[in-house]
KOLGU-4560 file (N, C-alpha, C; in nm, 3 decimals, padded with zeros to 5 digits):
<recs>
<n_xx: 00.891 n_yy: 06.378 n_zz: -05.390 ca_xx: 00.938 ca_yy: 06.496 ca_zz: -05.461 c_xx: 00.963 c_yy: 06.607 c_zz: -05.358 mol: A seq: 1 type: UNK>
<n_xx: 01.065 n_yy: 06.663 n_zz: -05.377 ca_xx: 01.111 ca_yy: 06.794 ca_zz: -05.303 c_xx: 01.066 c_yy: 06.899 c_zz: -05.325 mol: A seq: 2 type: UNK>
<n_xx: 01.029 n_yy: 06.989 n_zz: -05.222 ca_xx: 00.975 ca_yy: 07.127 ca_zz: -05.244 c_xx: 01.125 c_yy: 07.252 c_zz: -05.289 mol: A seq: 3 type: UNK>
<n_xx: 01.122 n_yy: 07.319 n_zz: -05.355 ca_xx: 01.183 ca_yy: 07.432 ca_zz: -05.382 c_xx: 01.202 c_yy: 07.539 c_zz: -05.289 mol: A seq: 4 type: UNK>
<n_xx: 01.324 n_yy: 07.537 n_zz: -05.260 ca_xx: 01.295 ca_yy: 07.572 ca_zz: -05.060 c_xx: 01.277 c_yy: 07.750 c_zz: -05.091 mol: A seq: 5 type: UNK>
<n_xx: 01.257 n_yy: 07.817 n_zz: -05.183 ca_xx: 01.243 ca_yy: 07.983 ca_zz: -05.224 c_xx: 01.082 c_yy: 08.001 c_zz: -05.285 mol: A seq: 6 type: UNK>
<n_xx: 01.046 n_yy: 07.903 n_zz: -05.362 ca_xx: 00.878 ca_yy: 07.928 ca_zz: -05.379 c_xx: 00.776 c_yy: 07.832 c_zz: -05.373 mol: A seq: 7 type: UNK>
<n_xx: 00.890 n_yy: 07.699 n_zz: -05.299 ca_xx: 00.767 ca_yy: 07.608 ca_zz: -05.259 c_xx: 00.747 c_yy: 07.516 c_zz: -05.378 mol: A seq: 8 type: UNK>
<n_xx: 00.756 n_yy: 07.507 n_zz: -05.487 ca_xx: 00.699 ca_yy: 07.457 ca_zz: -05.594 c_xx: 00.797 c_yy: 07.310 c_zz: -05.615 mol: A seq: 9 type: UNK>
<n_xx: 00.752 n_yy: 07.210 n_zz: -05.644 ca_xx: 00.783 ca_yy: 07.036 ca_zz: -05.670 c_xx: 00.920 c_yy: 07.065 c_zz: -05.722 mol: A seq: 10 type: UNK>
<n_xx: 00.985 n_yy: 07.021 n_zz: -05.684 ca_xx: 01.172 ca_yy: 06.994 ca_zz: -05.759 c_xx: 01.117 c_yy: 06.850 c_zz: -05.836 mol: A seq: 11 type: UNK>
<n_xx: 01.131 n_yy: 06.846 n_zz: -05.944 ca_xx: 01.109 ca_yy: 06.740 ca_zz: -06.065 c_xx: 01.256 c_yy: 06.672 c_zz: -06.037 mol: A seq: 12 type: UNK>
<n_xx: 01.247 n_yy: 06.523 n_zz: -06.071 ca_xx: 01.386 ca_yy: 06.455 ca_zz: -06.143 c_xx: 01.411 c_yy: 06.472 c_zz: -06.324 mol: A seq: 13 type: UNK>
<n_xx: 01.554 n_yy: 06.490 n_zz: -06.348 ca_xx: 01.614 ca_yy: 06.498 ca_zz: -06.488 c_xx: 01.485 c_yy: 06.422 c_zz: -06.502 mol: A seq: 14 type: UNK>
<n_xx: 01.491 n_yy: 06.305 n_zz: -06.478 ca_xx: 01.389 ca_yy: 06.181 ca_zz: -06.564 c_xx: 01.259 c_yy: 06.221 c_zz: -06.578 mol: A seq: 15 type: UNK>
<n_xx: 01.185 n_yy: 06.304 n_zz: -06.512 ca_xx: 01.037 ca_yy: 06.285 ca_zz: -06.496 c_xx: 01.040 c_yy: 06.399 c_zz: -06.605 mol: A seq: 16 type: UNK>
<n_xx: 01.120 n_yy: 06.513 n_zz: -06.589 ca_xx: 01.093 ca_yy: 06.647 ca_zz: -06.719 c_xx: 01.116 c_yy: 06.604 c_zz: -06.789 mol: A seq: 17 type: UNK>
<n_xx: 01.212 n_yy: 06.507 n_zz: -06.866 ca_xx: 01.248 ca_yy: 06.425 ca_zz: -06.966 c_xx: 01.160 c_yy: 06.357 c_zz: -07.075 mol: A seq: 18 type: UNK>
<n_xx: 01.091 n_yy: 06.282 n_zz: -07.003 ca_xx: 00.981 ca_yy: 06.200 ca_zz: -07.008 c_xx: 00.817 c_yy: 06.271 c_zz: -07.013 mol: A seq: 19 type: UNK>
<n_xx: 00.832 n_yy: 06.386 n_zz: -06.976 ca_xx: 00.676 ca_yy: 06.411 ca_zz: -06.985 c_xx: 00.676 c_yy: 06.471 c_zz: -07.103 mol: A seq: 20 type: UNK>
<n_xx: 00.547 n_yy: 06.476 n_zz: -07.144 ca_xx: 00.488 ca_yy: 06.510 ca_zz: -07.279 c_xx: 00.430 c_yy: 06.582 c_zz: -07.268 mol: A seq: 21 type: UNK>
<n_xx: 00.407 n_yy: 06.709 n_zz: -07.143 ca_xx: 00.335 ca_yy: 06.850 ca_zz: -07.149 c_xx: 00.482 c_yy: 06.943 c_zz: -07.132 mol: A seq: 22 type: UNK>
<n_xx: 00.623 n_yy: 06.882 n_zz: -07.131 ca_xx: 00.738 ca_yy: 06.955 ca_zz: -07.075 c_xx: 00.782 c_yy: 06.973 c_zz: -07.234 mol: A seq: 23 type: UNK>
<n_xx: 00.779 n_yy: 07.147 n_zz: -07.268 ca_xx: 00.823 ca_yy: 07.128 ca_zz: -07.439 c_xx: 00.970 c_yy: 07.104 c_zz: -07.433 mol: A seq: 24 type: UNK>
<n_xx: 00.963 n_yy: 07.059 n_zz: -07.587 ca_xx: 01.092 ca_yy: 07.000 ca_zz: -07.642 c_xx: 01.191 c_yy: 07.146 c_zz: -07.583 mol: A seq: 25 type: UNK>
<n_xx: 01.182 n_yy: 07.289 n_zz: -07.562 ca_xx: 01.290 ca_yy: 07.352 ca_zz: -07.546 c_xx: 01.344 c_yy: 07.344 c_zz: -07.410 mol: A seq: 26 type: UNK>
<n_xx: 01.285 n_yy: 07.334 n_zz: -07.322 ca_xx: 01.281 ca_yy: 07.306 ca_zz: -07.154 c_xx: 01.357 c_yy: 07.147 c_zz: -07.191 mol: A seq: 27 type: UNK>
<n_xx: 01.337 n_yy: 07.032 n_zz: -07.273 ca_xx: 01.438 ca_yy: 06.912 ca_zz: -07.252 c_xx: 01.560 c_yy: 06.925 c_zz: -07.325 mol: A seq: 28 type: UNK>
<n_xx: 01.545 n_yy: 07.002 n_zz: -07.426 ca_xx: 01.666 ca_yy: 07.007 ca_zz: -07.473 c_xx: 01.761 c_yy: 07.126 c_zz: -07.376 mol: A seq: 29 type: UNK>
<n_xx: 01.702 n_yy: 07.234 n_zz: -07.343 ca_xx: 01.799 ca_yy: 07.302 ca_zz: -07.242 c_xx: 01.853 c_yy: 07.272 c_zz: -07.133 mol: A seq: 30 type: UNK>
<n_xx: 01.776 n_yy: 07.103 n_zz: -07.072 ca_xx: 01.837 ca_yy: 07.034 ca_zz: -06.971 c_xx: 01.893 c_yy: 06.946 c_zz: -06.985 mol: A seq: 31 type: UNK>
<n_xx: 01.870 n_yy: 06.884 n_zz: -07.086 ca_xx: 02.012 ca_yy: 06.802 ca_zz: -07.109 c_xx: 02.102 c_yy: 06.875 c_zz: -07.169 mol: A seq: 32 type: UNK>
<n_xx: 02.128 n_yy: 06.993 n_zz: -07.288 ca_xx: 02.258 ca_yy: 07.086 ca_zz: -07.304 c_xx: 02.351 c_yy: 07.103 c_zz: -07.109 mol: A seq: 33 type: UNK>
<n_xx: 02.221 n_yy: 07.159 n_zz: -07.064 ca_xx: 02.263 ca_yy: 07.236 ca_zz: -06.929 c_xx: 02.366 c_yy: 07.046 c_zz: -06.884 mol: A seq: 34 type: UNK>
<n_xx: 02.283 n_yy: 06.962 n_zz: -06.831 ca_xx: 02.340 ca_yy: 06.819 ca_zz: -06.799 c_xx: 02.525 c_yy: 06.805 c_zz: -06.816 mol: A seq: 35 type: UNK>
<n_xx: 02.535 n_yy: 06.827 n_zz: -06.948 ca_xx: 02.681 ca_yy: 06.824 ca_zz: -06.997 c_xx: 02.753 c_yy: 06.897 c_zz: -06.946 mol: A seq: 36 type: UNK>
<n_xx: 02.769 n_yy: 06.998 n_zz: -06.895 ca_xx: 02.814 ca_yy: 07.147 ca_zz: -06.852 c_xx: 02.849 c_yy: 07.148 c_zz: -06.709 mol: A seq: 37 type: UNK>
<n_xx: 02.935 n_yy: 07.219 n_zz: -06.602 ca_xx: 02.954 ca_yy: 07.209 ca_zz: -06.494 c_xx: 02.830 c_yy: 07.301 c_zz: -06.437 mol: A seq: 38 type: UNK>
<n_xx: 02.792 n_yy: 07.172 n_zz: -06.307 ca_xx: 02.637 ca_yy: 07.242 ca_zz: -06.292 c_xx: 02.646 c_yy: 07.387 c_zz: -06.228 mol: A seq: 39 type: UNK>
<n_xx: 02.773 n_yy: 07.401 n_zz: -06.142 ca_xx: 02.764 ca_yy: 07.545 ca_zz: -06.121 c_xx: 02.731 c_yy: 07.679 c_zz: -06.251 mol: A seq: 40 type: UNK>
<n_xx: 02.809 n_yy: 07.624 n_zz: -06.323 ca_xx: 02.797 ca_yy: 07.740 ca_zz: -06.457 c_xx: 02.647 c_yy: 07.738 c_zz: -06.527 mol: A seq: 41 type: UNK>
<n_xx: 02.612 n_yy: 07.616 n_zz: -06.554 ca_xx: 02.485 ca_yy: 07.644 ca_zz: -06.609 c_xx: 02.388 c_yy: 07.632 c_zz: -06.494 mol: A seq: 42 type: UNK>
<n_xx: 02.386 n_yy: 07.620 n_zz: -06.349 ca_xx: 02.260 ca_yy: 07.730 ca_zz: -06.297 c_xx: 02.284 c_yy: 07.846 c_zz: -06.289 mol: A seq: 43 type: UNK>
<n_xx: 02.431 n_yy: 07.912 n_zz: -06.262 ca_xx: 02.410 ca_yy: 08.030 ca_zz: -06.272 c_xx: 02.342 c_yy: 08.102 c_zz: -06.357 mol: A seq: 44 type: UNK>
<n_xx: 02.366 n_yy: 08.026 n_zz: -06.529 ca_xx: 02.335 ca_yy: 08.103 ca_zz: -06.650 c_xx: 02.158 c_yy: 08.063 c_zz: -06.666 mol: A seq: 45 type: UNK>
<n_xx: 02.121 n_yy: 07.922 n_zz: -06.566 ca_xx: 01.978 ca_yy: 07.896 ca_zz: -06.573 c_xx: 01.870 c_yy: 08.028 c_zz: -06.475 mol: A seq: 46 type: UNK>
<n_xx: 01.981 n_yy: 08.056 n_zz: -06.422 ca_xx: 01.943 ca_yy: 08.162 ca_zz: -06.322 c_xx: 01.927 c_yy: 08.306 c_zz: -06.385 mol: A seq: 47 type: UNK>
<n_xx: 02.039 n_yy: 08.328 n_zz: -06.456 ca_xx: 02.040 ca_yy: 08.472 ca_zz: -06.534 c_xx: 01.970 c_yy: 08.476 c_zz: -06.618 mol: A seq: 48 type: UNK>
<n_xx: 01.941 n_yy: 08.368 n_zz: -06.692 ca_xx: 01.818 ca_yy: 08.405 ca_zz: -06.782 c_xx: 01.692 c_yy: 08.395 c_zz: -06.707 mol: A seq: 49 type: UNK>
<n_xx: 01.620 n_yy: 08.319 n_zz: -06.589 ca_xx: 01.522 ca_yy: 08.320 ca_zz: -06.531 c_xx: 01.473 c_yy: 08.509 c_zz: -06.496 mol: A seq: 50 type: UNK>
<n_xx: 01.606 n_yy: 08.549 n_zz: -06.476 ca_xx: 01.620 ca_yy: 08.677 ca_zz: -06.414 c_xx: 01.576 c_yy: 08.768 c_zz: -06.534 mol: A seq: 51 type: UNK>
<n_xx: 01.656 n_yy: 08.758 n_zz: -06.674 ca_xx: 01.596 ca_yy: 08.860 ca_zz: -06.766 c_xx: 01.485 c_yy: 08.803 c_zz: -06.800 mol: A seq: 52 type: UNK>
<n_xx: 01.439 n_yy: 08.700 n_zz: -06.821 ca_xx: 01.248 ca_yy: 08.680 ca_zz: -06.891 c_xx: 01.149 c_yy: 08.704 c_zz: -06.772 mol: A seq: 53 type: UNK>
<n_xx: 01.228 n_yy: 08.736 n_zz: -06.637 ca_xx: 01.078 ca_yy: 08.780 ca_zz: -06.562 c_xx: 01.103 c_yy: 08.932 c_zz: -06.558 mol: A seq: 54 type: UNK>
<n_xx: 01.230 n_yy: 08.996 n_zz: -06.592 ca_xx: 01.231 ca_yy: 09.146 ca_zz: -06.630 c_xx: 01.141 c_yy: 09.186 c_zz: -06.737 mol: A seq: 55 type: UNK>
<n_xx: 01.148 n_yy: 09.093 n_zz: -06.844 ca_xx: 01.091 ca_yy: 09.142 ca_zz: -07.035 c_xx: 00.912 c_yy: 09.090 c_zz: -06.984 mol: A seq: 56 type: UNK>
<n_xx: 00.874 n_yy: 09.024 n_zz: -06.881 ca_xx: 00.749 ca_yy: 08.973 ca_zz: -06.829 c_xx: 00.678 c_yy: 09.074 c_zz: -06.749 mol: A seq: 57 type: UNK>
<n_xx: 00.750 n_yy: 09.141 n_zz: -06.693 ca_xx: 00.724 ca_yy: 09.215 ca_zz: -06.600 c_xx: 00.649 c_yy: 09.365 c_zz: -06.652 mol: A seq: 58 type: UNK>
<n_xx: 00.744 n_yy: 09.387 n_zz: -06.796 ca_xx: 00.743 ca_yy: 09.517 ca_zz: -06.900 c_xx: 00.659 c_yy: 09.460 c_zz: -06.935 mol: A seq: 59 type: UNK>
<n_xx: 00.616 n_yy: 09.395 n_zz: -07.012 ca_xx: 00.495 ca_yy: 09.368 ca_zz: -07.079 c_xx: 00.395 c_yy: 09.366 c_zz: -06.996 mol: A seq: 60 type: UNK>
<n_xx: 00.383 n_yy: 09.336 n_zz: -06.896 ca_xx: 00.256 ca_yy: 09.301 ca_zz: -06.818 c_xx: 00.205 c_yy: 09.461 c_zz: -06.730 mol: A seq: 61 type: UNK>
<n_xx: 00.336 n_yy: 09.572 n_zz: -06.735 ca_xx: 00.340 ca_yy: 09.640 ca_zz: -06.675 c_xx: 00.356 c_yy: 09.695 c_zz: -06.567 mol: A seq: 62 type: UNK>
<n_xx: 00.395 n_yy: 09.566 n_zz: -06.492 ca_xx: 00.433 ca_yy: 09.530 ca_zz: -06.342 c_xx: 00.567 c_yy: 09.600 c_zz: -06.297 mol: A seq: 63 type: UNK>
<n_xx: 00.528 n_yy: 09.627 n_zz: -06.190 ca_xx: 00.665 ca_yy: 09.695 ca_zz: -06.089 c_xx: 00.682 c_yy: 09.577 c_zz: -05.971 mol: A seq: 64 type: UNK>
<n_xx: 00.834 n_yy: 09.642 n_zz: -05.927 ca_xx: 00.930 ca_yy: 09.545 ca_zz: -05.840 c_xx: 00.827 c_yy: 09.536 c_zz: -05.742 mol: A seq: 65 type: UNK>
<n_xx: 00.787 n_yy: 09.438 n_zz: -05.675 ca_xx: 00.742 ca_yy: 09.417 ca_zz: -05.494 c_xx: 00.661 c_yy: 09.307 c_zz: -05.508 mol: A seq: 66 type: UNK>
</recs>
């Protein structure tokens, strides 16, 4: 398994998130939607949303940028 060359963390295969049974049903269904799609467009958009739920995470938790 490959490391995530920005935070280090396991790069999974389609198959293994697929297949596991602690990965919820919305995380498999958003990767196989994403699957169909040209992968440039949906990481970008996997990206833009990563970007607003650690903004709405951040407000709640009360956290500032750094």
């Amino acid at each position: 398994m490959n490391a995530h060359p920005k935070c280090g963390m396991p790069v999974r295969e389609i198959t293994e998130v697929l297949a596991d049974r602690a990965a919820s049903e919305w995380i498999k269904a958003s990767l196989e939607s994403a699957l169909l799609r040209d992968p440039v467009d949906a990481l970008n958009d996997a990206l833009l949303l990563a970007s607003v739920l650690d903004v709405q995470l951040r407000a709640k938790l009360d956290l500032q940028d750094g």
